[in-house]
C-alpha positions as CSV (number, residue, x, y, z in Angstrom):
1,X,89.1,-0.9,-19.8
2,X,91.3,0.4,-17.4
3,X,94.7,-1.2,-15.1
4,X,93.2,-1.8,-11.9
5,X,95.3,-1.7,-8.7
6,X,95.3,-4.3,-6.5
7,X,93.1,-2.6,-3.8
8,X,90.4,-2.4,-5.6
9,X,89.5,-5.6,-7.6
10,X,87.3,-8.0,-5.6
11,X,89.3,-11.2,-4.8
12,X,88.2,-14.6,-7.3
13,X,88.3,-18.1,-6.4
14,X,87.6,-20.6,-8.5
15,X,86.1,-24.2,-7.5
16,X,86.0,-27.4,-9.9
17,X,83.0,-29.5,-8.9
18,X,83.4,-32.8,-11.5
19,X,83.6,-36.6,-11.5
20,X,87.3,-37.1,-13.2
21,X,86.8,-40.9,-14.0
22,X,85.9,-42.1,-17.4
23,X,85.6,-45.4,-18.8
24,X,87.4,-47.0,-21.0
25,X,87.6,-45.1,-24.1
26,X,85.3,-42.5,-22.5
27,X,86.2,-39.3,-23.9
28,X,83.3,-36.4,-22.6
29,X,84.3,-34.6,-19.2
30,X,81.8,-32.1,-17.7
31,X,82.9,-30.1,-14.9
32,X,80.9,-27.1,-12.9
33,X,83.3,-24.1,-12.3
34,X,82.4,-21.9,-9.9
35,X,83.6,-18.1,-9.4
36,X,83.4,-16.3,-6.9
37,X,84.4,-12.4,-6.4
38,X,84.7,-11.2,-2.4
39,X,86.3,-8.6,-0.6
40,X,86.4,-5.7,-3.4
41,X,87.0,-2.3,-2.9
42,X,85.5,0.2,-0.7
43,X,81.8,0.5,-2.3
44,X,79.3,-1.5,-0.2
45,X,77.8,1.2,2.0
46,X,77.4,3.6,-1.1
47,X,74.8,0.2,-2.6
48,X,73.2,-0.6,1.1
49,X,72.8,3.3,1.8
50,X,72.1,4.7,-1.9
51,X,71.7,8.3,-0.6
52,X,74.8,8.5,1.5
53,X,76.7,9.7,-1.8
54,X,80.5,9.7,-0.9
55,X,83.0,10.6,-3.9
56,X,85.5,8.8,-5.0
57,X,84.3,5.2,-4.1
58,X,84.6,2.6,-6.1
59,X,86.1,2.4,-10.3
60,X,85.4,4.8,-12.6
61,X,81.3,3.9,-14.1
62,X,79.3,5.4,-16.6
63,X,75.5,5.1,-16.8
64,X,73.3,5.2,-20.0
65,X,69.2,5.6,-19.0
66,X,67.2,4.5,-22.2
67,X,63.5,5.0,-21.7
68,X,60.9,4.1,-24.0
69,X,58.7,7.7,-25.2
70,X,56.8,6.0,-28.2
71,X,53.2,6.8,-28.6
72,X,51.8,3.7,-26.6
73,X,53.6,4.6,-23.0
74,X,50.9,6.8,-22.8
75,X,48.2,4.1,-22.1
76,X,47.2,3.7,-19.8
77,X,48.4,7.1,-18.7
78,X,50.3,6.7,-15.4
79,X,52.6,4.2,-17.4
80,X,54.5,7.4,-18.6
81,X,54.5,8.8,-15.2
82,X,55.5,5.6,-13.7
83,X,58.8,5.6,-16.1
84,X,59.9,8.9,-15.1
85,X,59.6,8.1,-11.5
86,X,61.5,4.9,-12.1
87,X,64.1,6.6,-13.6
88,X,64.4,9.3,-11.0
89,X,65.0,6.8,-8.5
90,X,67.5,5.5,-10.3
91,X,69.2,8.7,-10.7
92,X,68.9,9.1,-7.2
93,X,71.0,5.7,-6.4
94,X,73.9,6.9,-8.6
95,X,77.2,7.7,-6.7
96,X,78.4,11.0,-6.7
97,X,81.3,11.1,-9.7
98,X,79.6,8.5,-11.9
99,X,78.7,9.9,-14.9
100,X,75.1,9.4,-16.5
101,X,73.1,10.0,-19.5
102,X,68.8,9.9,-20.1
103,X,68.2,9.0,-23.4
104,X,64.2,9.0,-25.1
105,X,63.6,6.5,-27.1
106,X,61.3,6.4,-29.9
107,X,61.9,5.7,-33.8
108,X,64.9,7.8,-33.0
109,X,67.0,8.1,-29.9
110,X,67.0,11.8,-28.6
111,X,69.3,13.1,-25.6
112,X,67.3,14.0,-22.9
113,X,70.3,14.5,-20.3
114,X,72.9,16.3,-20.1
115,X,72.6,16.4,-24.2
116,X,75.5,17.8,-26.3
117,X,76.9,14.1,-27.3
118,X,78.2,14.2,-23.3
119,X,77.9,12.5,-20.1
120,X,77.0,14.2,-16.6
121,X,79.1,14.0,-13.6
122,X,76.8,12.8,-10.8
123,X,76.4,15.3,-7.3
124,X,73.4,17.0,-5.8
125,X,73.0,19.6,-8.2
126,X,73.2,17.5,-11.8
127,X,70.6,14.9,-10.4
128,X,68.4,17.3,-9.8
129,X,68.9,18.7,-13.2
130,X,68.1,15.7,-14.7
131,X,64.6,15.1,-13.0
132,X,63.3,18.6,-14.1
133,X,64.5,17.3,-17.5
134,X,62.7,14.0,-16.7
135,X,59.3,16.1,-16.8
136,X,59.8,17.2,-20.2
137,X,58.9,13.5,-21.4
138,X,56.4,12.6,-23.2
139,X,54.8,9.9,-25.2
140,X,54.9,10.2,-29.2
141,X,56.5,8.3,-32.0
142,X,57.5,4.6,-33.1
143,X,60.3,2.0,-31.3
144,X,63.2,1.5,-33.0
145,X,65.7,0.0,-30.3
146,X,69.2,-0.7,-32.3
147,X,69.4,3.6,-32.5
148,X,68.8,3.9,-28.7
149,X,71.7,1.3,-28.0
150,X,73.6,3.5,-30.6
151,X,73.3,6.3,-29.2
152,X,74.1,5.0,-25.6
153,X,77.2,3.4,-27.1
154,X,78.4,6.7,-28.4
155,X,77.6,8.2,-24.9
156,X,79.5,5.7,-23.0
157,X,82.2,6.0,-25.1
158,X,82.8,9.2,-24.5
159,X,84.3,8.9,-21.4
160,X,87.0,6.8,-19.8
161,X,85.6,4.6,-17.1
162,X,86.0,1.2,-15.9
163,X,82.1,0.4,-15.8
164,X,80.0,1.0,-18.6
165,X,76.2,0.5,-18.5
166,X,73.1,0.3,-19.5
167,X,69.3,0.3,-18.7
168,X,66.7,0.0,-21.0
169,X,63.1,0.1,-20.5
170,X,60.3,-0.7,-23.5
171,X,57.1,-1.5,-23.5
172,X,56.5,-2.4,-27.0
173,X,57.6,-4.5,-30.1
174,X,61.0,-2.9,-32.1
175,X,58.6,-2.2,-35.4
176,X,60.2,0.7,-36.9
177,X,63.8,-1.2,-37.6
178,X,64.5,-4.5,-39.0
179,X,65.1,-7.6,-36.9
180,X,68.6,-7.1,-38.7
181,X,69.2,-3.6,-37.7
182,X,68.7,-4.3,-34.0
183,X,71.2,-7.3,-33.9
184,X,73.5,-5.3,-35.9
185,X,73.4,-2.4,-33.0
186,X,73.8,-5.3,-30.8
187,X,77.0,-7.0,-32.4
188,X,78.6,-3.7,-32.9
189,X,77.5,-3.1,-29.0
190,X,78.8,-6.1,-27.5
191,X,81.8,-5.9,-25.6
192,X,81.4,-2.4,-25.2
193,X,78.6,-1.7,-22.4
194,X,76.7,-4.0,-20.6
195,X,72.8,-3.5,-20.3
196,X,69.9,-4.8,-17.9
197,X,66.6,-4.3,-20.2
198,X,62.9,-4.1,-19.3
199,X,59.7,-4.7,-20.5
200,X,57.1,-2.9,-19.1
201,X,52.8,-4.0,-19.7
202,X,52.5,-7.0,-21.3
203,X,53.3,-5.4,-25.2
204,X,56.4,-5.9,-25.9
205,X,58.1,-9.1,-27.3
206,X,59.9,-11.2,-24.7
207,X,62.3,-12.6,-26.8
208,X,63.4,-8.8,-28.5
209,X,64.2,-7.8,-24.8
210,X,65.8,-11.5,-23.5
211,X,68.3,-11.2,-26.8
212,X,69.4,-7.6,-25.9
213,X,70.3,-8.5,-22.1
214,X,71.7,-11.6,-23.8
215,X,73.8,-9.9,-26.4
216,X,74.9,-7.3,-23.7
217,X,75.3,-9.9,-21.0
218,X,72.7,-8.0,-18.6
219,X,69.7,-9.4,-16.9
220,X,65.8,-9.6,-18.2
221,X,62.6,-9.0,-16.6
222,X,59.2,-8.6,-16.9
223,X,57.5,-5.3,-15.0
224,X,54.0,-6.2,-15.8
225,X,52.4,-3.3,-13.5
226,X,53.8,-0.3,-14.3
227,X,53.8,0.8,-10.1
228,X,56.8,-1.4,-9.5
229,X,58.9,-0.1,-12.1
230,X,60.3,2.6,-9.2
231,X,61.7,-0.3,-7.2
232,X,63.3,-2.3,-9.9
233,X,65.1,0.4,-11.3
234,X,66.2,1.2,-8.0
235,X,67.4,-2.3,-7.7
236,X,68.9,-2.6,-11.4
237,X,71.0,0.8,-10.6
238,X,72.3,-0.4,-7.1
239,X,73.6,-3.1,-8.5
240,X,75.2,-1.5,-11.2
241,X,76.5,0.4,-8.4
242,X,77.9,-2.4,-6.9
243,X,80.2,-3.5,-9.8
244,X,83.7,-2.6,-9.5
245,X,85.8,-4.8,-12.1
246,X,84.6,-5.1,-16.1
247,X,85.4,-7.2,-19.0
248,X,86.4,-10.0,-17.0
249,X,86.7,-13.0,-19.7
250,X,86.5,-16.8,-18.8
251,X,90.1,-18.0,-20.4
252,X,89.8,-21.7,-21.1
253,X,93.2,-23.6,-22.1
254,X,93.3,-27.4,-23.8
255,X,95.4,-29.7,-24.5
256,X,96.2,-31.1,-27.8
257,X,93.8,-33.4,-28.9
258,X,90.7,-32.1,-26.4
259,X,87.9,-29.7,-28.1
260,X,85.6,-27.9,-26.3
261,X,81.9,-28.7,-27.0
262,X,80.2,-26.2,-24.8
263,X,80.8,-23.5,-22.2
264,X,77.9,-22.0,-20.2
265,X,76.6,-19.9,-17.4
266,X,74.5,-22.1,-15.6
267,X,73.9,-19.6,-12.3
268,X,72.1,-17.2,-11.7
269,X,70.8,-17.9,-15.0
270,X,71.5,-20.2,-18.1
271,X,73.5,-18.2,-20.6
272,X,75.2,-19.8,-24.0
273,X,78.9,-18.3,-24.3
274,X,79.8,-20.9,-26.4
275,X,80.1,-19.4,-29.8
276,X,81.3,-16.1,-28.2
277,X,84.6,-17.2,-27.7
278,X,87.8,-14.9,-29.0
279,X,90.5,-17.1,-29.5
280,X,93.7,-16.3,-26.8
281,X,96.8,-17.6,-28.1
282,X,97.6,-21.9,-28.8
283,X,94.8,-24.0,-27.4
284,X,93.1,-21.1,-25.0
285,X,90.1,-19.1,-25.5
286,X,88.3,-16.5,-23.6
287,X,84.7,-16.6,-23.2
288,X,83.0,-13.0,-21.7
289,X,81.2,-12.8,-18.4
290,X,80.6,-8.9,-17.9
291,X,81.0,-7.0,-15.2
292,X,81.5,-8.4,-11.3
293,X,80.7,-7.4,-8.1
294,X,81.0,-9.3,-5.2
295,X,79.2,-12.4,-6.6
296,X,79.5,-16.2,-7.2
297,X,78.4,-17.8,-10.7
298,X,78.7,-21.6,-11.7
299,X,79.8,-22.4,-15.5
300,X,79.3,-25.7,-17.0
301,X,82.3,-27.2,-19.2
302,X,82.4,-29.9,-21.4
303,X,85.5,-31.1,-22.8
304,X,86.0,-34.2,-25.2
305,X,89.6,-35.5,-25.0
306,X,91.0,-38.2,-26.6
307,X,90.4,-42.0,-25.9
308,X,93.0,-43.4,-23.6
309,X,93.7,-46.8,-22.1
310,X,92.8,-47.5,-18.0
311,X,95.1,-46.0,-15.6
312,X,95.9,-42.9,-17.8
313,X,95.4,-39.6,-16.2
314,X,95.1,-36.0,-17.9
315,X,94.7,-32.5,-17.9
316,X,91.8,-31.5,-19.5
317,X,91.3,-28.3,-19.3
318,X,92.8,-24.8,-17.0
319,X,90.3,-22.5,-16.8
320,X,91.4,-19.2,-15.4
321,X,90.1,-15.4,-15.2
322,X,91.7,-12.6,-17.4
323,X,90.8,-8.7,-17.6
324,X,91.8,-8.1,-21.7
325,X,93.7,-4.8,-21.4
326,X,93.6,-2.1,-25.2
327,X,97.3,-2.6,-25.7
328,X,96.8,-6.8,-26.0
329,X,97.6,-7.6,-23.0
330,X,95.7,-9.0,-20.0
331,X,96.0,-8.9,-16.6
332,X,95.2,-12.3,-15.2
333,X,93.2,-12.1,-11.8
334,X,95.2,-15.0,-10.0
335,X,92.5,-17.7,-9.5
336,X,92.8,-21.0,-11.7
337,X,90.9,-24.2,-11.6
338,X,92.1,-27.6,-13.2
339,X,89.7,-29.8,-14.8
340,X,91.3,-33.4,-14.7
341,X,90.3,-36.8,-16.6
342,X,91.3,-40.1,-14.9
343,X,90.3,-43.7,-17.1
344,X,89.5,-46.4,-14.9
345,X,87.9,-49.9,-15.4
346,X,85.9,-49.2,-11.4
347,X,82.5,-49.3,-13.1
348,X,80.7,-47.4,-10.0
349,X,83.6,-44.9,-10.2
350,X,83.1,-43.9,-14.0
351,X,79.1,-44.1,-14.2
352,X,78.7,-41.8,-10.8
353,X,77.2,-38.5,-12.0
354,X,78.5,-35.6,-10.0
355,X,75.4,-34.0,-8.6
356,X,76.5,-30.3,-8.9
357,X,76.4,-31.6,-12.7
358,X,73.8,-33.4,-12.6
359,X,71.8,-30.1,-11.0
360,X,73.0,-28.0,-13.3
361,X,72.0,-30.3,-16.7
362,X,68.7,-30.4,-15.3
363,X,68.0,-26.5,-15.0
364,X,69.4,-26.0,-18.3
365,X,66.8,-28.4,-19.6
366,X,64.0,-27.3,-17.6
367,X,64.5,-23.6,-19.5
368,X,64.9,-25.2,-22.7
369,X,61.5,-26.9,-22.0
370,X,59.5,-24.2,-20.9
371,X,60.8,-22.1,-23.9
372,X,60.0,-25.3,-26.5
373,X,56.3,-25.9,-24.3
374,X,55.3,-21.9,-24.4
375,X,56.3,-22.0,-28.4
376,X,54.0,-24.9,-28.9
377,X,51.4,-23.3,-26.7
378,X,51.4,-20.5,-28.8
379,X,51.3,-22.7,-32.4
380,X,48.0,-24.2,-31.2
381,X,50.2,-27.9,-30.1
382,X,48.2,-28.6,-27.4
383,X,49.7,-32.5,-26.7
384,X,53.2,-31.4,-27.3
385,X,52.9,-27.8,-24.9
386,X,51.5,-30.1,-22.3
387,X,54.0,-32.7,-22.4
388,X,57.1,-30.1,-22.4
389,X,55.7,-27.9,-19.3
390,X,54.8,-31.7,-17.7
391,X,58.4,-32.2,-18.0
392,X,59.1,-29.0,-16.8
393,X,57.1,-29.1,-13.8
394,X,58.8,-32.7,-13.0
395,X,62.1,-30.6,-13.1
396,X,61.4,-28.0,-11.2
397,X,60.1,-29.9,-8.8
398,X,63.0,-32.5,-8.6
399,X,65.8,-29.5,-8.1
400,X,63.9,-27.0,-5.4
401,X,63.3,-24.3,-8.3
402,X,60.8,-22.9,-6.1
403,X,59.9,-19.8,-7.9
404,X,59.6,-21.6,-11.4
405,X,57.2,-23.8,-10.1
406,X,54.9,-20.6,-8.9
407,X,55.2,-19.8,-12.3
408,X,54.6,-22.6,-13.9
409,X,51.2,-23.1,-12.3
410,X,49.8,-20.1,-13.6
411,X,50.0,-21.3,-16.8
412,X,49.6,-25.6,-16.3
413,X,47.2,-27.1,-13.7
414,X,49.7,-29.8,-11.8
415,X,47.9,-33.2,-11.5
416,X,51.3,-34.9,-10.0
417,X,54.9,-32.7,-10.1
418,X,56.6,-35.6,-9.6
419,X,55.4,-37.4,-12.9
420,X,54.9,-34.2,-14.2
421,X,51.4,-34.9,-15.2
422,X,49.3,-31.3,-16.0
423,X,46.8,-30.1,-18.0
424,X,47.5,-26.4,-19.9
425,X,44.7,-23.8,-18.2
426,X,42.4,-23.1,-20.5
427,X,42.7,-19.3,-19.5
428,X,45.7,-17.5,-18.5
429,X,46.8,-14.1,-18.3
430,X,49.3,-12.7,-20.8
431,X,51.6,-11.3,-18.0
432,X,51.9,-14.8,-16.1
433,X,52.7,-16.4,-19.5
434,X,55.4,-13.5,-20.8
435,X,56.5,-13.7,-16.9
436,X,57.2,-17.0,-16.9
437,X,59.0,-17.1,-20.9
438,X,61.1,-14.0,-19.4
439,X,62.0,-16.0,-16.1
440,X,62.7,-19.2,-17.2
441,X,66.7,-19.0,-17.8
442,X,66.9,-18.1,-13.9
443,X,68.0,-21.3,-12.1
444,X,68.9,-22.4,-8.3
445,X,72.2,-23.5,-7.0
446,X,72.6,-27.1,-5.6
447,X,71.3,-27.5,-1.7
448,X,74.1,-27.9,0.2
């Protein structure tokens, strides 16, 4: 966590999007906060170009690569290949002065890059050190997951830089730890690095590899042929690349009297933050939200207050952005939003559903309904699978979600999207369905 100068932290904004009246007595107010980051420092031809490496852009980063090396990457054969390529052209995206790491992962977590408990400074000569090292790879041994996040941790912390990151490819189930183990690596990771993770075939367990990008507030995906693993990483590091202010918390402030019953992110993807809050002094607490580039992301708020009488206005919540510094400090990033109640007895007025929230409610349940219909697909619950992804195809549908609705079709034959009327295929490949369970937080904004 470093003191940033002024130059080089993207500009945020924040945006309220909320219908303030209530009735009555009414006492729930949801509001959709938008952030936006713009305009930060100098990095954005280094992440267009990826080969024009010029030193000294952008904050300080450091770069964990955790590949998978257990015995099953080896089948079918090019999968191992396919995994060091990927990772070579991720090495090849770093900036020169970032410093990186490979790490093998099997049932233990072995240095593969630089080694020596240390971090490599990136230029010409060390990336090419590292893809000679890349060739030494190969497939042998168990998965144990928690001790290649260790390990990376241990990395990462050995050097002072703003950015701290992770990428993590598996293509297997975590058997050789307990469930406990891995989400004790995760607790103790949290906070610490962020990580994008991978699943690579159609082996591994979807949920294993959405909890670590959750836990480590990175993104998920699904890599079902192991040929385009090359261009994801590519992608994954250039926007890693791109970052160039961490830590950056969500402070929310109430008044006395007001509780707050959730906090999420609702855009790109759904993401619970409500029971990571830290508290932040009287009536504020600060939700995390990673690492930012220049990027905008919707949150959704919901605030109960107090009953009041018609005519009564309040605050109910402040919601501004805060970098927490090591001596207990923060530095606040100058962008606040103001989420306001207002009673009134104007029945049209109170009843009116803002349609940024109303968009937003509906994604949220469209990836709690695809997650509840693939669970019950999977227990044998025909009726109930097909009335969740009906109700998921209806949603989709309704809000433009485009790319869920490919998905969804793979798996559910559509007799009416609007109804949301299907019938489950009676065959479907395992990659559509893990691609669809893996994709289904991923939401679109509001048309304008």
């Amino acid at each position: 966590m470093a003191n940033f100068s002024k130059s080089s932290v993207p500009r945020f904004s924040v945006d309220v999007y909320q219908n303030e009246y209530l009735p009555e007595d009414g006492r729930e107010v949801n509001a959709i906060v938008t952030v936006t980051a713009t305009g930060g420092g100098t990095i954005g031809g280094a992440v267009a170009a990826p080969h024009l490496h010029t030193s000294g852009q952008g904050p300080s980063a450091a770069v964990v690569l955790m590949v998978d090396c257990s015995g099953s990457m080896d089948y079918p054969q090019t999968k191992m290949r396919n995994a060091r390529d990927a990772t070579a052209a991720a090495i090849d995206t770093l900036r020169d002065g970032v410093r990186f790491a490979v790490v093998g992962g099997t049932h233990v977590a072995k240095e593969v890059y630089p080694g020596d408990g240390r971090l490599a400074v990136a230029d010409a000569a060390t990336r090419e050190q590292a893809k000679r090292a890349l060739r030494r790879l190969n497939a042998g041994g168990g998965t144990a997951i928690g001790t290649w996040l260790r390990l990376a941790d241990r990395l990462l912390s050995s050097a002072e830089a703003d950015i701290r990151h992770g990428i993590l490819l598996t293509d297997g189930r975590n058997e050789h730890e307990s469930p406990e183990d891995l989400k004790r690596a995760l607790g103790d990771c949290a906070g610490r690095f962020t990580c994008d993770a991978r699943g690579v075939g159609t082996d591994w367990e979807v949920k294993e590899v959405t909890g670590i990008a959750s836990a480590l507030l990175g993104t998920a995906d699904i890599v079902a042929d192991p040929a385009g693993l090359a261009a994801d990483f590519t992608r994954m590091m250039e926007t890693a690349m791109g970052k160039e202010v961490a830590d950056v918390a969500l402070r929310v402030w109430t008044p006395v009297g007001a509780t707050i019953k959730f906090v999420k992110q609702v855009a790109p993807a759904v993401e619970e933050l409500t029971d990571r809050r830290t508290e932040a002094g009287p009536r504020s607490g600060d939700y995390p939200t990673g690492s930012w580039g220049d990027e905008s992301r919707d949150y959704h708020l919901c605030v109960e207050v107090p009953a009041a009488g018609v005519g009564q206005e309040m605050l109910a919540a402040r919601v501004s952005l805060v970098v927490p510094q090591p001596d207990r400090t923060v530095q606040n990033l100058g962008a606040q939003g103001l989420v306001r109640a207002v009673w009134t007895d104007d029945m049209a007025a109170s009843t009116s559903i803002n349609p940024q929230v109303a968009h937003y409610t509906g994604q949220a349940e469209l990836a709690q309904v695809i997650q509840q219909g693939l669970d019950l697909r999977k227990a044998g619950d025909i009726d109930g699978a097909t009335a969740k992804l009906g109700r998921a195809v209806q949603l989709a549908g309704a809000s433009g979600n485009a790319d869920t609705a490919k998905l969804l079709a793979k798996v559910v034959d559509v007799v009416d999207a609007a109804t949301g009327t299907v019938r489950l295929k009676t065959k479907v490949e395992e990659a559509d369905e893990m691609t669809l369970e893996t994709r289904s937080t991923k939401t679109v904004r509001v048309k304008k």
